[in-house]
N, C-alpha and C positions, 0 to 999 in steps of 0.2 A: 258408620258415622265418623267422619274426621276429628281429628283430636285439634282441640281447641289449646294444649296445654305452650307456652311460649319454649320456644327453641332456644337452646341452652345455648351462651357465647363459645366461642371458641377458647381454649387455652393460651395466654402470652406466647407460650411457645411456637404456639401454630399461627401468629400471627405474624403474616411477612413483614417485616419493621421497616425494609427498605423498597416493599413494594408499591407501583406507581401510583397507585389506589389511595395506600398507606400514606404517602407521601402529600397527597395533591391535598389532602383533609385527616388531620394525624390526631385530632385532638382527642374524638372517644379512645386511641388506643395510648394517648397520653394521658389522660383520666386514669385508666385502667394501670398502665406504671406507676404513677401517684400513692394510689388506693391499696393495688395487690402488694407492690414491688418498688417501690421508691428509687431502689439500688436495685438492680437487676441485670445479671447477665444470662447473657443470649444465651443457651445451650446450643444454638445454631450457627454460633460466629463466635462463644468465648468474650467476646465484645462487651462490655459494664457500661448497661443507662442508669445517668446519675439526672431524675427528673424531678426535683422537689429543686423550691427556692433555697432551702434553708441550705442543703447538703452542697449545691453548685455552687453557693456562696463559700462552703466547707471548701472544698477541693480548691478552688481559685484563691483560696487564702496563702496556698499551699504549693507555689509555685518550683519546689525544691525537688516535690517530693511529683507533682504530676506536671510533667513537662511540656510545652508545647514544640520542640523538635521530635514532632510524630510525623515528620517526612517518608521515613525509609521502612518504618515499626507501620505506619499504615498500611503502604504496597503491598507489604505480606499480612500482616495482619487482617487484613477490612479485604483482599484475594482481590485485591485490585491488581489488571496483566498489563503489564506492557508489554506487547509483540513485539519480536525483531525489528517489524519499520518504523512503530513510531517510534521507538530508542536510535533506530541509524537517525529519521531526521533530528531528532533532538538533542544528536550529535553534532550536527550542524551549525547549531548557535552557540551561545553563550552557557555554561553549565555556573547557573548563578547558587550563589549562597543563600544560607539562613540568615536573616537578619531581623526583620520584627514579629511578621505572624509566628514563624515555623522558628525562635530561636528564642533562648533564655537570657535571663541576666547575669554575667553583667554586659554580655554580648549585644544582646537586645536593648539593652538600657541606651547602650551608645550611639548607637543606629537610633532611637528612638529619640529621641536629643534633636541630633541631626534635623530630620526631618517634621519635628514637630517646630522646629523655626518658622517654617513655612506655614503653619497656623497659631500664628499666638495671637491672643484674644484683640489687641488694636488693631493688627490686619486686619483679621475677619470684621471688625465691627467696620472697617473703614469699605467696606465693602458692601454694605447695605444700597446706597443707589444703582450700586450696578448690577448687584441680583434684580433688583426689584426691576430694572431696566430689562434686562434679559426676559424674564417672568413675560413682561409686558410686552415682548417684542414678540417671544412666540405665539401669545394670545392673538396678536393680530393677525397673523398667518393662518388661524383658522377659525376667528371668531363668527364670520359672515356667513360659515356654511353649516351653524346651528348643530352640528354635528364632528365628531372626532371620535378616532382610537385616541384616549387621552395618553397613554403611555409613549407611545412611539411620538406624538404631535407636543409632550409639552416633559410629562412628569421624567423621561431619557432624557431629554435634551438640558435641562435646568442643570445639573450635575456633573457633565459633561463637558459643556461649556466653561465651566465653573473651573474645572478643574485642567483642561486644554489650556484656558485663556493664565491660569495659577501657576501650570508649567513650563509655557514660554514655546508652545508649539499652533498652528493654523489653526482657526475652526472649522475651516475649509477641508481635512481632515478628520473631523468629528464621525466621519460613519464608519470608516475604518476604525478609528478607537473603538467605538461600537462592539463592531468583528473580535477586535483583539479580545475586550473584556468578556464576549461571551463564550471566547475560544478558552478564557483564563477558567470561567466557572463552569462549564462543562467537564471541562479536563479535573476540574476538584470535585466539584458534584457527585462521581462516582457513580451516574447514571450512563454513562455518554459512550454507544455502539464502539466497537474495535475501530469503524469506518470514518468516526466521530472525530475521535482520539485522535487518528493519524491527522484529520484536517485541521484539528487542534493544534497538532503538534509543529505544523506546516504554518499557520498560523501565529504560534507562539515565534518561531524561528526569524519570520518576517517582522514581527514586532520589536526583536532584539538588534535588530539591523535597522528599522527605520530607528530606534532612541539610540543605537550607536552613532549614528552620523549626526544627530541631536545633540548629544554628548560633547561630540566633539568640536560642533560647532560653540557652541557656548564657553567652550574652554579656550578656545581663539578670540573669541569675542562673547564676553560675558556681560547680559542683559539681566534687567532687576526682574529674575523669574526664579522658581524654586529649582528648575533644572541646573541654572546657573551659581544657584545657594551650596545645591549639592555639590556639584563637581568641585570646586573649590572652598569648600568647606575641608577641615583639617580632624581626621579621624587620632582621636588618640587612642593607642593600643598597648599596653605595659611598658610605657615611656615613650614609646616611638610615637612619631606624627609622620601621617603621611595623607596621601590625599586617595579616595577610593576608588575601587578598580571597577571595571565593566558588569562583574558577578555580582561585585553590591551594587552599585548605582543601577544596575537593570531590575532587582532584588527589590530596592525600595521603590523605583517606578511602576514597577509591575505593582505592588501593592495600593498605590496611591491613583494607580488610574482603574483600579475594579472597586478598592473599599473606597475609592474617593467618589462612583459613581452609583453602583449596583442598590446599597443599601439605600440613598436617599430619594431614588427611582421609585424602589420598589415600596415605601413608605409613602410615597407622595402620592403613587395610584390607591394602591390600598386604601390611605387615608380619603380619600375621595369615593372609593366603594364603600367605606363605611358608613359616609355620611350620608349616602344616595339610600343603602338600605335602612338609615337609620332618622327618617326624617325629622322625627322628635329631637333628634341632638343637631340637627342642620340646623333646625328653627332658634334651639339655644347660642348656636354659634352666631348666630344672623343678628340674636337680640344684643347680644356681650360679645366684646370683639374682644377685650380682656382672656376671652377662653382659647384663643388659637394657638396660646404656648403651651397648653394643658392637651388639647387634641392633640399636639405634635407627639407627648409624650402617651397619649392612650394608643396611637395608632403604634406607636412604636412597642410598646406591650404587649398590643392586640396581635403585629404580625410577625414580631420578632423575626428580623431579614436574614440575620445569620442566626436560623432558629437550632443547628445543633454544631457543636465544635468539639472537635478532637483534642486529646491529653495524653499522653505515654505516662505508663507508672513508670518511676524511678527508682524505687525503694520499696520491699514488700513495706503493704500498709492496711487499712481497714476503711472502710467508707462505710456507716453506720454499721447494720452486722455482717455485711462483705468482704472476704481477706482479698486485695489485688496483689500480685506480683508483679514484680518487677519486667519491665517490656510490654507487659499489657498492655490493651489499650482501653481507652476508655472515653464514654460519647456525653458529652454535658450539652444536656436538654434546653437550651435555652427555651426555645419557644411552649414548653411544658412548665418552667419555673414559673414563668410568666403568667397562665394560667392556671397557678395553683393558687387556690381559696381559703388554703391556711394563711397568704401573704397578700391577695388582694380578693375584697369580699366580693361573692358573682363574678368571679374572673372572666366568665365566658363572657358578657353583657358590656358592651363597647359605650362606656359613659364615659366625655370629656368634662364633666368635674370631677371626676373620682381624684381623690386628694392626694392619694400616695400614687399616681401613677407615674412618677418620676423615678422612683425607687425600682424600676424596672434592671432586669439584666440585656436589654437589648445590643448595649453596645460594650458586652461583656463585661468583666470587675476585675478588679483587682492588676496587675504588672500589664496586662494585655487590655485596660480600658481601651478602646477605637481611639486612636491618636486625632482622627478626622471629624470626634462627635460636634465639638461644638461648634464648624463651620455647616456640619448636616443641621444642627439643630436649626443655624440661621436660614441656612436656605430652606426648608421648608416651614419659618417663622415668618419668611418673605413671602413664601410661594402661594401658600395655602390663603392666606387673606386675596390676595391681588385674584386668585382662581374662583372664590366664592359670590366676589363682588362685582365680575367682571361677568358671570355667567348666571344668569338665573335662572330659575324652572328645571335645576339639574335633573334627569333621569338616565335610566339604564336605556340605552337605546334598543337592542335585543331581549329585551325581556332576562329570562334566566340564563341565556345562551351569552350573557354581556362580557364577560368576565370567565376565567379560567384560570389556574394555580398551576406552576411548573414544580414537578416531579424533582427537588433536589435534595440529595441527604443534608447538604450544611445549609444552605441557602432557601428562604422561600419569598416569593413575590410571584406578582401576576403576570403570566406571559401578554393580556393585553386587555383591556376596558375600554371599551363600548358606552359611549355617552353622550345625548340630545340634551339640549337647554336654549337658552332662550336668551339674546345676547344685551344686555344691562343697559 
């Protein structure tokens, strides 16, 4: 007779953390850090997940002692290769600096100055008709044929635009930015073949060369865009002023064109898979329009886009009862804090009233808040209304097969959603 008795889980240890499986649907093995291990390192990689809200909130306090120049400490630490050719190509451009994600304060603070000019709050508020213009220009483009991959046809494009039209470059080039951004989170993601890499790297190189002659053009002739804010913008550095160089200006546009695009893509699909699987909260959305600032912030909970991020220890230290050393590294769980139910009750359960759901780490804490959040928050405070109203009878158009989640260690969103409805 077969034994009815239930099959014992695997061990933490034996659970691959970065494997594709792991990745595409991480949350029972984020439970499981929660529960077993809050603070836990790998015996597989030496590597420390820090998955509780309370403790990432800990560490992000702490920005002296856990760095975010984990540039170099990664490559060897996380056994991330770079081959001979993708290092000759990436020889070949620009060998840029640390400046906001990958650099500290007060280095970062400066750099972050800079380009948060380019979003301060009258901007972005003065910006409302144009999103909502854009919003509604690409609904047209496929509202008649009752069907859409919504990511590629609406939730990519909103962000993109946004952010091309911000910088002072074509739209007319929007799919090559595309390219670039997905060459930029490939190459970080830490999943992406040797073969991958190098097209990345070929990628990257190209990118550095079309924003140099961008650069340059703006500095000849300077136009009311951020590209033009930047270049002429006056870096002070321990008294000196001077104006910045191709390693930072490509440093801060590299940044501004993946986190200005990536996360509110992948928020704007997702938020629209939630709703489709979650009709009871559609209905609520439909009755209260009042709720669409509150979804913005559940969906961003729910999928936390930058769901894990890197920290290099600085200073032996302790992270609840864990000693880190110095050069370590260490993985802060966002999309785990997120879903911990000591800090939001039923955290699994995607409710757009829940009350604290603003209190989220989505778009990180502390020195490294997203300099980009509150122009994301407008844009899909614009998008998600004008999508819900404009499309009715949403469903998943393939059934289970609708929708799919890309395999990345920092990064999660949906490689693409599949959606019929019914045009308003």
């Amino acid at each position: 007779m077969a034994s009815t008795a239930p099959r014992a889980e695997p061990a933490l240890k034996d659970i691959p953390a970065f494997a594709p499986d792991t990745l595409a649907d991480p949350y029972a093995y984020y439970a499981r850090l929660r529960a077993e291990a809050p603070v836990y390192r790998d015996p597989n990689t030496g590597i420390v997940y820090v998955s509780t809200f309370e403790r990432i909130v800990e560490v992000n306090s702490q920005p002296r002692i856990f760095s975010n120049k984990f540039g170099e400490t990664l490559r060897t630490g996380a056994g991330i290769v770079i081959d001979p050719e993708e290092a000759r190509i990436m020889k070949e451009g620009v060998q840029i600096v640390d400046t906001m994600l990958t650099a500290d304060p007060p280095e970062q603070t400066r750099y972050r100055k800079l380009a948060m000019k380019a979003f301060t709050m009258k901007r972005v508020e003065g910006m409302t008709p144009y999103i909502a213009q854009v919003c509604n220009e690409l609904i047209d483009g496929f509202i008649s044929k009752g069907a859409c991959e919504f990511k590629s046809a609406f939730a990519a494009h909103v962000p993109m635009i946004v952010i091309a039209d911000a910088l002072g470059v074509p739209r007319s080039d929007m799919d090559t930015f595309r390219t670039w951004s997905d060459a930029f989170i490939d190459q970080l993601g830490g999943m992406a073949s040797p073969e991958r890499r190098r097209e990345c790297a070929r990628l990257i190189v190209e990118f550095q060369r079309y924003f140099v002659d961008k650069i340059e053009e703006k500095r000849a002739r300077p136009t009311d865009d951020v590209i033009s804010d930047l270049v002429h913008a006056d870096l002070a550095e321990e008294g000196d002023h001077r104006k910045m160089e191709y390693s930072e200006l490509l440093s801060i546009l590299q940044q501004l064109l993946v986190a200005g695009n990536e996360t509110t893509a992948h928020t704007l699909t997702a938020g629209l898979m939630y709703l489709i699987a979650n009709p009871d909260e559609m209905a609520k959305l439909r009755a209260d329009p009042s709720l669409y600032p509150n979804l913005v912030e559940e969906t961003l909970r729910m999928l936390s886009p930058t769901n894990n991020m890197w920290r290099v220890v600085k200073a032996d230290h302790q992270i609840g009862d864990v000693p880190v050393k110095q050069g370590e590294l260490v993985l802060l769980r966002y999309g785990s804090a997120n879903r911990d139910d000591a800090k939001f009750a039923e955290a699994d359960r995607f409710d757009i009233t829940r009350e604290n759901a603003k209190e989220h780490l989505a778009f990180g804490a502390g020195v490294h808040h997203c300099l980009g959040a509150y122009l994301a928050r407008k844009e899909m405070q614009i998008a998600f209304p004008i999508v819900i109203e404009r499309l009715s009878n949403l469903r998943f158009a393939r059934g289970a097969e609708s929708y799919r989640f890309i395999p990345n260690i920092l990064m999660r969103g949906l490689a693409e959603l599949h959606i019929a409805f019914d045009p308003a």
